[in-house]
C-alpha positions in Angstrom: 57.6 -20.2 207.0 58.3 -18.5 203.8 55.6 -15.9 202.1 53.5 -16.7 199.3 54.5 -14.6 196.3 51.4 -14.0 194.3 52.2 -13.7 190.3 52.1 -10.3 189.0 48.5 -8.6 188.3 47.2 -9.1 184.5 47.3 -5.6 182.9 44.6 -4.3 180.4 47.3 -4.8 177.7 48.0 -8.7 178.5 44.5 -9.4 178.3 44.0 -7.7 174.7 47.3 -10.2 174.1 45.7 -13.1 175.6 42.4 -12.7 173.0 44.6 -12.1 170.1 46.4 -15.4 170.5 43.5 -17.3 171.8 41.8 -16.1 168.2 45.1 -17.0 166.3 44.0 -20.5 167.7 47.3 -21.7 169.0 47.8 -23.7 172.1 47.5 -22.6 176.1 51.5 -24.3 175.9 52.3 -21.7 173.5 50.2 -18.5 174.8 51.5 -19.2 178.5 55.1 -19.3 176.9 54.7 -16.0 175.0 53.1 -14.3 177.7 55.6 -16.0 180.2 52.8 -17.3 182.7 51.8 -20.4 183.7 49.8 -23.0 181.7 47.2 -22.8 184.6 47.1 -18.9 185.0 46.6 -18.5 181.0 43.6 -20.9 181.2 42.6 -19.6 184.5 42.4 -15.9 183.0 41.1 -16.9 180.0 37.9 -18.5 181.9 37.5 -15.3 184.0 37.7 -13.4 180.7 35.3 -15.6 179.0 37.7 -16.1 176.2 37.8 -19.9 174.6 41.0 -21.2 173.8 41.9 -24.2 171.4 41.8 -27.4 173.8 44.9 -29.6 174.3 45.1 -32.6 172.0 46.1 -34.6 175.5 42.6 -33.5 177.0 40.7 -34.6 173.7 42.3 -38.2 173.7 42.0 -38.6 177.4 38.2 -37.6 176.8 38.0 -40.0 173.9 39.3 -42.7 175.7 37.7 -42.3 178.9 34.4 -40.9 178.1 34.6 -38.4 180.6 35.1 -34.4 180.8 
């Protein structure tokens, strides 16, 4: 069985990064890609952090359609 390999600690400077582009308004897609994390660990540390980032047009229609959150 092979060892799980955590991802690298967030740094004090990555999370400064992380509110800046979450204020600029762009997508999780394009923070994650900047910051060169996953999709899930950008929204994940953005929770913990309390910051609010932009929500994904596939999440609003899939809400719209469905009715649920």
């Amino acid at each position: 069985m092979s060892p799980v390999v955590a991802s690298p600690l967030w740094t004090p400077e990555e999370d400064e990064r992380l509110r800046g582009l979450a204020s600029s308004g762009i997508s999780v897609a394009a923070m994650a890609k900047r910051m060169k994390r996953s999709v899930a660990a950008v929204r994940n540390r953005a929770a913990r952090l309390s910051i609010v980032v932009a929500t994904s047009r596939i999440r609003r229609q899939t809400v719209k359609a469905t009715g649920k959150v």
